[in-house]
C-alpha positions in Angstrom: 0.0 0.0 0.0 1.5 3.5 -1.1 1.1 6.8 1.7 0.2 10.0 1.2 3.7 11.0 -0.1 4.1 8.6 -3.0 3.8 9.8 -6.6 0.2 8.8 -8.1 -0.9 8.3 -11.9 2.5 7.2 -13.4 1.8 7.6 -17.3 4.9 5.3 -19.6 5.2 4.1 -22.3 5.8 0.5 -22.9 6.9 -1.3 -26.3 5.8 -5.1 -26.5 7.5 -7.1 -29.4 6.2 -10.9 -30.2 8.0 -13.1 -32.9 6.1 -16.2 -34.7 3.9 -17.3 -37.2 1.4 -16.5 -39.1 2.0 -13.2 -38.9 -1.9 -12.6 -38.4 -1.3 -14.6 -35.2 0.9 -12.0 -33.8 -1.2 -9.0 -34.2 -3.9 -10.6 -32.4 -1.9 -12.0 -29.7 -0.8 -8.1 -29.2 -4.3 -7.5 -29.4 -5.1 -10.2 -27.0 -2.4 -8.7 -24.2 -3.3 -4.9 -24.5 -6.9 -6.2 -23.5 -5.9 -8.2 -20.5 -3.4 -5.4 -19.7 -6.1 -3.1 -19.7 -8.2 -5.7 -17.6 -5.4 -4.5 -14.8 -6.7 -3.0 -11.7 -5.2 0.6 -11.4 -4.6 0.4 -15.0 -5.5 2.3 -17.7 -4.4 3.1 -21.7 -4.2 6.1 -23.1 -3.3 4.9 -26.3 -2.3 1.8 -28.5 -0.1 1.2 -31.6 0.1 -1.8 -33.0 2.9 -2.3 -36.3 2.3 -4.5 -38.9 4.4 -7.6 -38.6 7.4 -7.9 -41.3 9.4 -11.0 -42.0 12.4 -11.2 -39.7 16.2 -10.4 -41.1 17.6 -14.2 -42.0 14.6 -15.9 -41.8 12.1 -17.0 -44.4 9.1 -18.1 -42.2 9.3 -16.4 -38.9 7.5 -13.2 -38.4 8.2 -10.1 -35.8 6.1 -7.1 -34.5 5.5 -4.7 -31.3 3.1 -2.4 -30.1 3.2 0.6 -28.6 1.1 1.2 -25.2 0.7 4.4 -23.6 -0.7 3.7 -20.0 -1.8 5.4 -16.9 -0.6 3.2 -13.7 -2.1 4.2 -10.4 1.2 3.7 -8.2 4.7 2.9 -9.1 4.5 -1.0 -7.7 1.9 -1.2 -10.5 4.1 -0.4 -13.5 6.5 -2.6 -11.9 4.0 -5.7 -12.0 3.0 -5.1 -15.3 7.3 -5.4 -16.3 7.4 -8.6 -14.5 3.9 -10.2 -15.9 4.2 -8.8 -19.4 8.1 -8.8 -20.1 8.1 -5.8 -22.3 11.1 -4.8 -24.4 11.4 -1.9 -23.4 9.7 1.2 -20.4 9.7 4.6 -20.8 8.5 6.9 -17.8 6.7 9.8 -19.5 5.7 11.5 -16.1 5.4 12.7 -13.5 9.5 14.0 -14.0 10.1 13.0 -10.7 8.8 10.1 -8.8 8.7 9.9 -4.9 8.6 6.5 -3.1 8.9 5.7 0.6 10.4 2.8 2.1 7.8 0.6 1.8 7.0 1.2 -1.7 10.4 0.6 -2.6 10.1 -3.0 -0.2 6.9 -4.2 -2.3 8.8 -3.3 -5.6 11.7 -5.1 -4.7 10.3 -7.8 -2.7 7.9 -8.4 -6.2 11.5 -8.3 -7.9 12.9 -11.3 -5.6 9.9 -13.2 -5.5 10.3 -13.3 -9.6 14.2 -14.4 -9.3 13.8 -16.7 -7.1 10.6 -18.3 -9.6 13.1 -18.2 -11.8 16.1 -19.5 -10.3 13.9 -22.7 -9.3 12.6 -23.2 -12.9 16.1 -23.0 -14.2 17.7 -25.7 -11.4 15.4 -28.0 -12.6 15.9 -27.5 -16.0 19.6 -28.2 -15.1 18.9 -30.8 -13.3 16.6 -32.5 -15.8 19.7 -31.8 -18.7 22.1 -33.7 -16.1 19.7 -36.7 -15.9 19.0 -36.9 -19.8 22.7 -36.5 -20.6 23.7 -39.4 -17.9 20.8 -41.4 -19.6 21.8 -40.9 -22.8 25.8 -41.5 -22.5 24.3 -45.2 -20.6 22.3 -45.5 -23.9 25.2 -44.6 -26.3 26.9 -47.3 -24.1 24.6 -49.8 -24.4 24.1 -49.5 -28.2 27.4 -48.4 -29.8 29.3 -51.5 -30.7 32.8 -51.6 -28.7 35.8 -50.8 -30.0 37.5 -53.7 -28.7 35.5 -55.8 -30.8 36.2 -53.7 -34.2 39.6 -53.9 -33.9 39.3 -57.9 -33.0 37.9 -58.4 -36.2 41.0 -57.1 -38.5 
């Protein structure tokens, strides 16, 4: 919860790029997030922009696009929830020019922050430790099924 003496209505600027195919898939998937973003409580858009997607540099099938999203945030914690859920490329802070926070605003934004990191650091140890346990399994395979040298050379 903000106090008194934290900066309200925080208007940015946010830039969401997607890359896939069909290009028509991207648009509305763009489409589809600006909705749910504006769905946000303490959320609101000014304004949308949405580019037309354009075959990507080296590639022959995959697509790439961004929109544009002008939005009015209620407190700063909120602009930071909406980095963390929707992973734009890239924030701008249009006003107000200078932004107080007090302690605990600062706690809930980097508390959020850690939470995230440490959702992430679990997801990538078991990812790691998945990788160990399919390499080991398939060095036992290549074991198991690639004739042995020994009997090769036996053989000439």
């Amino acid at each position: 919860m903000s106090s008194m003496n934290e900066t309200k209505n925080v208007r940015a600027r946010l830039i969401l790029e997607v890359i896939g195919k069909p290009p028509e898939h991207l648009t509305a998937t763009l489409e589809g997030l600006i909705k749910k973003m504006s769905e946000e409580k303490g959320v609101k858009i000014i304004g949308e922009k949405i580019k037309e997607p354009v075959l990507m540099k080296d590639s022959k099938e995959f697509y790439t696009t961004f929109a544009e999203i002008e939005i009015e945030v209620e407190e700063v914690l909120l602009l930071a929830e909406l980095m963390f859920k929707y992973m734009p490329a890239h924030i701008e802070i249009i006003s107000p020019e200078f932004i107080t926070l007090e302690n605990n605003g600062w706690n809930e934004i980097l508390n959020e922050l850690v939470r995230k990191l440490h959702g992430y650091d679990e997801v990538a140890r078991v990812l790691q430790m998945q990788s160990a346990k399919m390499q080991r399994r398939i060095r036992e395979l290549e074991e198991k099924y690639e004739p042995k040298k020994e009997n090769s050379e036996e053989k000439k």
